[in-house]
C-alpha positions in Angstrom: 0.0 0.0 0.0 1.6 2.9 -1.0 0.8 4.9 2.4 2.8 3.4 5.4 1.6 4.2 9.4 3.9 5.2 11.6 2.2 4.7 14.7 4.3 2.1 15.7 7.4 4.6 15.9 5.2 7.6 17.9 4.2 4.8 20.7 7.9 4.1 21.3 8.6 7.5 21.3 6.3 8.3 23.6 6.9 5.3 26.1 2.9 4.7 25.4 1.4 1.0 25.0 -1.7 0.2 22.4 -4.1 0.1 25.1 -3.1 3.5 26.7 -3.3 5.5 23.3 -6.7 3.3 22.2 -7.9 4.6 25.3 -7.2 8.3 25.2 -8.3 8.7 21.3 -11.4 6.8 22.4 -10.9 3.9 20.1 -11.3 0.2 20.0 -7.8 -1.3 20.6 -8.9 -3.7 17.4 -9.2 -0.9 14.9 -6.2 0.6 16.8 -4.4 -2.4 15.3 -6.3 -2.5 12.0 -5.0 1.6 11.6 -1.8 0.9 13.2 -0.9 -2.2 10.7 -2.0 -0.6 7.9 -5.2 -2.4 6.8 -7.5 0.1 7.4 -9.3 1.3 4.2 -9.8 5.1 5.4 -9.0 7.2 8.9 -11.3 9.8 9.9 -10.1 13.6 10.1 -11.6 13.4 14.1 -9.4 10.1 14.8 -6.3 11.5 13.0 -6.4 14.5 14.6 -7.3 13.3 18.0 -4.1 10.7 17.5 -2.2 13.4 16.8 -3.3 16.0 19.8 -2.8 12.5 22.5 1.1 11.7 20.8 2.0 15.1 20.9 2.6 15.6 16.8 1.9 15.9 13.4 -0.3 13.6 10.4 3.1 13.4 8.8 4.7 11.8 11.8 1.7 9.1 11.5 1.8 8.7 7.6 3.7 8.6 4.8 3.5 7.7 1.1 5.8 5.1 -0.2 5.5 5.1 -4.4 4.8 2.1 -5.2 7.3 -0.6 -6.3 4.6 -1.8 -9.3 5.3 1.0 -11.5 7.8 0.7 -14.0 10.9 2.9 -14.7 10.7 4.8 -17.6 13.3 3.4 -19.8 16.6 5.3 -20.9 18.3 5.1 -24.5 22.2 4.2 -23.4 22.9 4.6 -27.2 
């Protein structure tokens, strides 16, 4: 999937377990997990930023995009 979570790296940061953060957003720790290990189809503007406001930092710190390996290099004449 071309955008990666980061969640993962903020929790360790911040010394903070799955269950603590689930709790403060005011989450399920399931789709904690299913956001966290990136199989969640969509996150909601409130949940972003209320991940953001409890790990003290930014969307960007949470996600990234990664291009996608699929796509082909444009080719290059060596001639």
């Amino acid at each position: 999937m071309p955008i990666a979570v980061d969640i993962d790296v903020m929790l360790a940061r911040r010394k903070m377990s799955v269950g603590e953060l689930a709790e403060r957003v005011g989450i399920t720790p399931a789709n904690l997990a299913v956001l966290k290990n990136g199989r969640a189809k969509a996150v909601r503007f409130t949940t972003l930023a209320a991940l953001c406001e409890v790990l003290e930092c930014q969307p960007g710190d949470l996600l990234r995009h990664e291009p996608d390996h699929a796509v082909a290099e444009p080719a290059t004449n060596s001639a």
